[in-house]
C-alpha positions in Angstrom: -7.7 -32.0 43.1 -4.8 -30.4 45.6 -6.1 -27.3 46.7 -3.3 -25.3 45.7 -3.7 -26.5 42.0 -6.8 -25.7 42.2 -6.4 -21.9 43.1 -3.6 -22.2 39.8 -6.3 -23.1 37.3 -8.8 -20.7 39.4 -6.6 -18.0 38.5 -5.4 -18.9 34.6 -9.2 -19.1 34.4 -9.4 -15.3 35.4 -6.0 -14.1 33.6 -8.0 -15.8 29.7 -11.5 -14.2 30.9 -11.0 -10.8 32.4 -9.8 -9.1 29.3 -13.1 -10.1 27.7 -15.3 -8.8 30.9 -12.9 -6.0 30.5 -14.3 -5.4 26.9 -10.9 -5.7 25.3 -11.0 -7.8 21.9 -9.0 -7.8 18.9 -9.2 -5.0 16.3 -11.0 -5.6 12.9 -9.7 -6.4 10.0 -8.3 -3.6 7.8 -10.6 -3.0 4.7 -7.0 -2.6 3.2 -4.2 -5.3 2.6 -0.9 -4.9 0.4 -0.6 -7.5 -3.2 3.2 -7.6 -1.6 4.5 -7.4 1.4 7.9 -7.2 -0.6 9.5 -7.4 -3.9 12.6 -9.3 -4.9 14.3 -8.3 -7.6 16.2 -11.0 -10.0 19.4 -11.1 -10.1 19.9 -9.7 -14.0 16.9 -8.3 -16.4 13.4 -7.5 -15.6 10.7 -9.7 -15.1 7.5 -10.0 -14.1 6.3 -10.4 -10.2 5.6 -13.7 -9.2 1.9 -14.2 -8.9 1.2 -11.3 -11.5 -0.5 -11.2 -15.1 1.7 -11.4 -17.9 0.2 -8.2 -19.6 2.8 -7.7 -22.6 6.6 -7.5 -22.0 8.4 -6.8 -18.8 10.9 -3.5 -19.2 10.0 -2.9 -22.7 10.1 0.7 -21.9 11.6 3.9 -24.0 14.8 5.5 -22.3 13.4 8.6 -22.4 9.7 7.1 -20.6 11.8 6.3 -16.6 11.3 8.2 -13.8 14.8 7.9 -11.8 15.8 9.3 -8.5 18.7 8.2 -6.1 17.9 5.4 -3.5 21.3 5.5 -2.0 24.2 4.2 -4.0 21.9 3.2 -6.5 19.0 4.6 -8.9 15.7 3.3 -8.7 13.9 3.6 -12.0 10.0 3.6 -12.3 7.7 3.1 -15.2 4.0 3.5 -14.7 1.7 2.6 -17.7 -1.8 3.7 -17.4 -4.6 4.0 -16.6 -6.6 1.9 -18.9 -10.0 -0.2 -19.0 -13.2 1.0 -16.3 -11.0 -0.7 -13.4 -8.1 2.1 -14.0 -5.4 -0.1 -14.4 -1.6 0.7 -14.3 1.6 -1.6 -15.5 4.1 -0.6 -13.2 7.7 -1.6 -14.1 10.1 -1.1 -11.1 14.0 -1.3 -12.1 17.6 -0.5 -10.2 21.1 0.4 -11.6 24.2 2.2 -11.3 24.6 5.9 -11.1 25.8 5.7 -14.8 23.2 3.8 -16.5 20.3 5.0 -18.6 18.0 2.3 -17.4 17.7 -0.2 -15.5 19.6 -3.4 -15.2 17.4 -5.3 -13.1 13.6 -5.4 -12.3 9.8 -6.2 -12.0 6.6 -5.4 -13.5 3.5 -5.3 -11.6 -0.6 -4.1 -12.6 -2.6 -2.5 -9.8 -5.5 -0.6 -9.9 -6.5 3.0 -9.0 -10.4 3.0 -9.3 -10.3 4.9 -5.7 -10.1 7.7 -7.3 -13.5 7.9 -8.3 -14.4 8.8 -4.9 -10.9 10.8 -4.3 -11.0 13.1 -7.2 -8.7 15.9 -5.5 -5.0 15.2 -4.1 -2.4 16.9 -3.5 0.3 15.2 -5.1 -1.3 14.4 -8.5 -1.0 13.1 -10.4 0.1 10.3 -8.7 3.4 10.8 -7.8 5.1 7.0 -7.9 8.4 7.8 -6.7 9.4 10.3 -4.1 11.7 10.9 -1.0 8.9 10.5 1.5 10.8 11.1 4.6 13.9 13.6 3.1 16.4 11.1 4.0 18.5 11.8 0.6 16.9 7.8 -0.6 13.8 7.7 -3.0 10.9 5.5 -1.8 8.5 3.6 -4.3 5.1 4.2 -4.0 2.3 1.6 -5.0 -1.5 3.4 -5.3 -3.9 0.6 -5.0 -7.4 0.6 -4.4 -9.9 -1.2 -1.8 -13.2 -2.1 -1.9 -15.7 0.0 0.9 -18.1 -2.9 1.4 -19.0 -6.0 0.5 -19.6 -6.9 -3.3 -18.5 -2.9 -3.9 -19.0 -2.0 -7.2 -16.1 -0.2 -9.6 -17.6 3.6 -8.0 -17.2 1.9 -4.1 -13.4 2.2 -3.5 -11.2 3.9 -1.8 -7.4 4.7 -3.0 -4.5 3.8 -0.8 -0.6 4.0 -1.2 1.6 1.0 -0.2 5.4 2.8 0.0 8.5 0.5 -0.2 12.0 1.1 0.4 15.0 -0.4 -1.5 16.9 -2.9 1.6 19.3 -4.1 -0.7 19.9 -4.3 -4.7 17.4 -6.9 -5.1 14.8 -6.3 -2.0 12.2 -3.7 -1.8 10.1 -4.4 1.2 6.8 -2.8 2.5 7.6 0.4 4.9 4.6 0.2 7.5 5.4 3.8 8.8 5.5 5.5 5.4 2.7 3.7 4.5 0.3 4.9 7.5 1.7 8.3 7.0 0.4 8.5 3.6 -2.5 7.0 4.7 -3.1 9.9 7.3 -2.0 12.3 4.5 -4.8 10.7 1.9 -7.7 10.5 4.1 -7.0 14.2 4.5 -7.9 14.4 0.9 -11.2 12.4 1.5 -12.3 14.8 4.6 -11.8 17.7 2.3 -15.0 19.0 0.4 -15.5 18.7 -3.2 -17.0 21.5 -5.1 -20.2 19.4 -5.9 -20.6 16.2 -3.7 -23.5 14.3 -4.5 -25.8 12.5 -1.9 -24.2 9.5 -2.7 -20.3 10.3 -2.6 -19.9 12.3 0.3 -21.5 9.0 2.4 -18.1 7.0 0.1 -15.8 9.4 0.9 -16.3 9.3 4.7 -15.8 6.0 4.8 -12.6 5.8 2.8 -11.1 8.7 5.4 -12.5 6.1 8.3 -10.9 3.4 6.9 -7.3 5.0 6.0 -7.6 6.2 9.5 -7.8 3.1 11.3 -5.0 1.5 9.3 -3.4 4.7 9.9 -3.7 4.5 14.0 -3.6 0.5 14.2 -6.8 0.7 15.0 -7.5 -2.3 12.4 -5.6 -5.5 12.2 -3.4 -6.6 9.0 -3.9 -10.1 11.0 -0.5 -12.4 10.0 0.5 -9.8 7.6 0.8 -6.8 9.9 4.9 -7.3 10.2 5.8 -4.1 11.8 
């Protein structure tokens, strides 16, 4: 082999193998991942999300039931059903209209889950608040609590709660807001370094590692792996 190839494949050898004597690696996986990385609305009526359970009708929801708020020259309208069942379950219905309208015009349902708060128990904003103007900018965000598991084969009392927030791009496109979504995970593992009145032995171990966890995602210390679109 020419010498100065050679010295080339000398040195790509050194440029793939020093960051690993160096100790660098790639960060672990986030105990956390989103059901949806967005949400597109159809173009008329509500329906559910694709890849959901059909649990009941889509939108069949009393006038008087919608939480609105403005999300720039548009309302967007959320229902949240729940919880029910030992898992804490939620129907979320997520709609958009007019100014003028009483209810929505288009829209999905969704179920998530919000066993977490088992080990949560104190927040702030509770109840859960699922539609707020995170970041004062005049537009409402939509706010998804789902829950994660703490361990392998967790059981129902071994989760953590986290909120996924997503903003309304266009009439028929909410997608995932990465920054809103680690600043409320900053803002809930707060909540889990707080002290409880009565921690047992066993949840105050839980509730340290739910803060660690929402702290990671939080500081990209973990990876969301393909999913991480920032």
């Amino acid at each position: 082999m020419p010498l100065h190839l050679m010295s080339f494949v000398i040195f790509l050898a050194y440029l793939w193998v020093s960051p690993v004597l160096a100790g660098d690696s790639f960060p672990p996986p986030c105990l956390m991942m989103p059901d949806q990385l967005e949400m597109r609305l159809p173009s008329r009526g509500l329906t559910w999300l694709q890849g959901e359970d059909l649990r009941g009708t889509c939108g069949d929801v009393p006038a008087k039931k919608w939480i609105r708020n403005s999300s720039g020259s548009v309302d967007l309208f959320v229902y949240a059903d729940g919880p029910s069942g030992s898992c804490r379950f939620w129907n979320i219905t997520v709609g958009v209209a007019g100014r003028q309208r009483l209810k929505p015009t288009l829209g999905v349902c969704l179920v998530t889950s919000t066993v977490g708060w088992r080990t949560l128990q104190r927040y702030k904003r509770a109840p859960l608040s699922w539609l707020d103007d995170l970041d004062n900018d005049g537009r409402a965000e939509l706010i998804i609590w789902s829950s994660f598991p703490l361990r392998e084969d967790a059981s129902l009392a071994e989760y953590g709660l986290i909120a996924w927030v997503y903003r309304l791009t266009s009439e028929n496109l909410l997608a995932i807001d990465w920054g809103l979504s680690r600043r409320m995970a900053r803002e809930v593992a707060e909540a889990y370094r707080s002290p409880l009145d009565s921690t047992d032995h066993y949840l105050g171990p839980l509730r340290t590692e739910a803060a660690e966890a929402l702290e990671r995602f939080a500081d990209e210390r973990c990876s969301m792996l393909e999913n991480d679109a920032r």
